[in-house]
C-alpha positions as CSV (number, residue, x, y, z in Angstrom):
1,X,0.0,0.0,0.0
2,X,1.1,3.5,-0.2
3,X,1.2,4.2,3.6
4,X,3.3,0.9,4.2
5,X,5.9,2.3,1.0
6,X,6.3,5.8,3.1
7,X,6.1,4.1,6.4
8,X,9.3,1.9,4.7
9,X,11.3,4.2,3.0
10,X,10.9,6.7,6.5
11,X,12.5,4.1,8.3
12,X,15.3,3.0,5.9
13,X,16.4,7.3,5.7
14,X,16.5,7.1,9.1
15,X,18.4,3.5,9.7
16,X,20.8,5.7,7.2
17,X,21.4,8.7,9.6
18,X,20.8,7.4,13.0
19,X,21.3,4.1,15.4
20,X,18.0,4.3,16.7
21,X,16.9,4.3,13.4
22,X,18.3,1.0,12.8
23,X,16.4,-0.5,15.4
24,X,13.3,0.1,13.2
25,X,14.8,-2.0,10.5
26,X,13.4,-5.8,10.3
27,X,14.4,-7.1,6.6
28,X,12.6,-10.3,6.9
29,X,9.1,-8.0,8.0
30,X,10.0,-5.6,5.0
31,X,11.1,-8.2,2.0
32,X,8.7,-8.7,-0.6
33,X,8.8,-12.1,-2.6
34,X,9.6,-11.4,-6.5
35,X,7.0,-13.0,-8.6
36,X,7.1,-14.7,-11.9
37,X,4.0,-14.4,-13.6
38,X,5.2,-14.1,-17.0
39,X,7.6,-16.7,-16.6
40,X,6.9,-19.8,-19.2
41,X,7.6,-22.5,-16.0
42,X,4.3,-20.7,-14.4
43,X,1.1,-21.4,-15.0
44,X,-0.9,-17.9,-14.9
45,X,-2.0,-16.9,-11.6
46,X,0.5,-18.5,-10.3
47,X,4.6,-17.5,-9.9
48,X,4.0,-16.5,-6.4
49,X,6.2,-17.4,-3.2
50,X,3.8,-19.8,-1.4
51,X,3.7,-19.0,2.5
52,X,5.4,-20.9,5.0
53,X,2.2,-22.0,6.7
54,X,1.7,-24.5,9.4
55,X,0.1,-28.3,9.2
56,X,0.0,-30.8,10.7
57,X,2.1,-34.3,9.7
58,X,0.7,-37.8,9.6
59,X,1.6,-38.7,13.3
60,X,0.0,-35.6,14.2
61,X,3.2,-33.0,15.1
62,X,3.7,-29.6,13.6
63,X,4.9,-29.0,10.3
64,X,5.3,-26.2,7.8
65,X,5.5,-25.3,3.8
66,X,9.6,-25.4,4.3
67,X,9.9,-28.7,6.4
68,X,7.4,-30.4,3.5
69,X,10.1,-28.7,0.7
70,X,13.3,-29.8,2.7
71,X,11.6,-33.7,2.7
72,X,10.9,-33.2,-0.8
73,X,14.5,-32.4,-1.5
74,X,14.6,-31.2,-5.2
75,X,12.0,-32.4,-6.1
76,X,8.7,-31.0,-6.9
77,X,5.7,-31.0,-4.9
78,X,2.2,-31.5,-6.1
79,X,-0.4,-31.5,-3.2
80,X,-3.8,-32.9,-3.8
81,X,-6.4,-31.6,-1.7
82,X,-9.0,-33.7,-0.1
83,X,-10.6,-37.3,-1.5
84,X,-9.6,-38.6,-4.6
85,X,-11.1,-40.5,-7.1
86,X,-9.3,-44.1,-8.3
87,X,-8.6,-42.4,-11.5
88,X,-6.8,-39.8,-10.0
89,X,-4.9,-42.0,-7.7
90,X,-3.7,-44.3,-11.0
91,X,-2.5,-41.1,-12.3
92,X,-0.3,-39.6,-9.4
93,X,1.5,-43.0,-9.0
94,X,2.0,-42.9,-12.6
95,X,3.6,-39.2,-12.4
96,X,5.9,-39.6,-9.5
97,X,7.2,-42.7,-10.7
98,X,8.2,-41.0,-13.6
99,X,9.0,-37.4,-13.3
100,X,11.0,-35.4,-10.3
101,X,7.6,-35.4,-8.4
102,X,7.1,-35.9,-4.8
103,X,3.2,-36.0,-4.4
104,X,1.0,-35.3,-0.9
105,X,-2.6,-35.5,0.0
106,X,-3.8,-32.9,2.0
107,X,-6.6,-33.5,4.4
108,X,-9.1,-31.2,5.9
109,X,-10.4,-32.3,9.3
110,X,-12.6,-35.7,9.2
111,X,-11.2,-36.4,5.4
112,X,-9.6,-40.3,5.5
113,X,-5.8,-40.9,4.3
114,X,-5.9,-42.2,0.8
115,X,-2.2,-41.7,-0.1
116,X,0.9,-43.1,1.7
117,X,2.1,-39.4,2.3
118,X,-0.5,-37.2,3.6
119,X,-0.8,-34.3,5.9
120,X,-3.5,-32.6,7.8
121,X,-4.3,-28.8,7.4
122,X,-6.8,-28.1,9.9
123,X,-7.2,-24.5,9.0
124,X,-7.2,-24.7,5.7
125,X,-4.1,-23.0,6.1
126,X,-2.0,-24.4,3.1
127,X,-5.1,-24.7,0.6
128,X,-5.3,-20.3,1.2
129,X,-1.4,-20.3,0.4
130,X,-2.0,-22.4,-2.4
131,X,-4.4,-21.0,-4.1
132,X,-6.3,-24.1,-4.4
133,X,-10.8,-24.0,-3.9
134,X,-12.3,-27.2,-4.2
135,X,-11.4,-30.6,-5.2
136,X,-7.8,-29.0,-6.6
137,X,-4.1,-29.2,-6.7
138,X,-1.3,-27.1,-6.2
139,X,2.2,-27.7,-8.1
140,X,5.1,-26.2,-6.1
141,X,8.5,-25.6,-6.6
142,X,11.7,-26.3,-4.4
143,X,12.2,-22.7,-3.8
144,X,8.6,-22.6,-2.2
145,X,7.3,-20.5,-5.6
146,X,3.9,-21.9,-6.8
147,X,4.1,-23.2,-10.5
148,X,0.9,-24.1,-10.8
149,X,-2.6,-24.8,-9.2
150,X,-6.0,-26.3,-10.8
151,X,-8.9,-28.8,-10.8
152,X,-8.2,-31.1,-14.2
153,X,-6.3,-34.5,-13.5
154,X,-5.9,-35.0,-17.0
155,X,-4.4,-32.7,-19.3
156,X,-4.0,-29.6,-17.3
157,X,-1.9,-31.0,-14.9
158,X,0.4,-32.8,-16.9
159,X,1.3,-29.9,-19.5
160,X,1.9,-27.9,-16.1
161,X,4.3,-29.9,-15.0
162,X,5.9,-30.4,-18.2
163,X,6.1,-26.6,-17.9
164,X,7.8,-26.7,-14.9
165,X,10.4,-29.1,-15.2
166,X,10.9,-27.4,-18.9
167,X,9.9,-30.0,-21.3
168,X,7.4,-28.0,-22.7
């Protein structure tokens, strides 16, 4: 907003001039993720840093976007919200046996584990970051940057990802 811009660059002239003024100063508070929407590997509306939000793992402790990435190594991550159909099942075994894919289900509260890797986001948390409404999935990169989000198992998915990992 234009009050947080003046409130920022106030506070940076006086980090420059004076100690106190560095007190002020929080980078981490003031950093603004780039984003990459007209980047080919990005599916429109996406290209955005994805927050590091909190879930919940399998066994029930705390997790967050980062801890999932660091598991995933470099890989990429394709979370699938909620229940899945057979179908769709078939299909993610078939893409992470054969592309750099790690992939996760992501349950909402009373939802059953229908894939080996799962989590639980209670507060719907991750599905905000993500972008994702409805029966969806999100597609996100190791750097935490969302390549792509959507509804269609078939082809939509798969030409993302071939987007992503630049085959496309």
């Amino acid at each position: 907003t234009p009050q947080e811009r003046l409130f920022r660059r106030a506070a940076i002239s006086l980090a420059k001039r004076h100690a106190f003024g560095r007190l002020m100063i929080n980078t981490g508070r003031m950093a603004v993720a780039n984003t990459y929407t007209r980047s080919p590997a990005c599916a429109p509306g996406a290209g955005t840093s994805v927050q590091n939000v909190v879930f919940q793992w399998a066994d029930g402790s705390r997790g967050c976007l980062n801890d999932l990435l660091t598991w995933a190594g470099e890989d990429l991550v394709l979370l699938v919200f909620g229940p899945q159909s057979a179908t769709a099942l078939g299909r993610i075994r078939q893409l992470t046996a054969q592309t750099p894919l790690k992939a996760v289900q992501v349950l909402s509260p009373g939802e059953r584990a229908q894939c080996l890797e799962h989590l639980r986001d209670p507060e719907g948390r991750l599905r905000v970051a993500c972008q994702a409404t409805g029966q969806a999935w999100a597609l996100v990169r190791p750097d935490s940057y969302l390549a792509a989000t959507g509804a269609d198992w078939a082809s939509t998915l798969v030409h993302r990802l071939s987007r992503a990992l630049a085959l496309a």
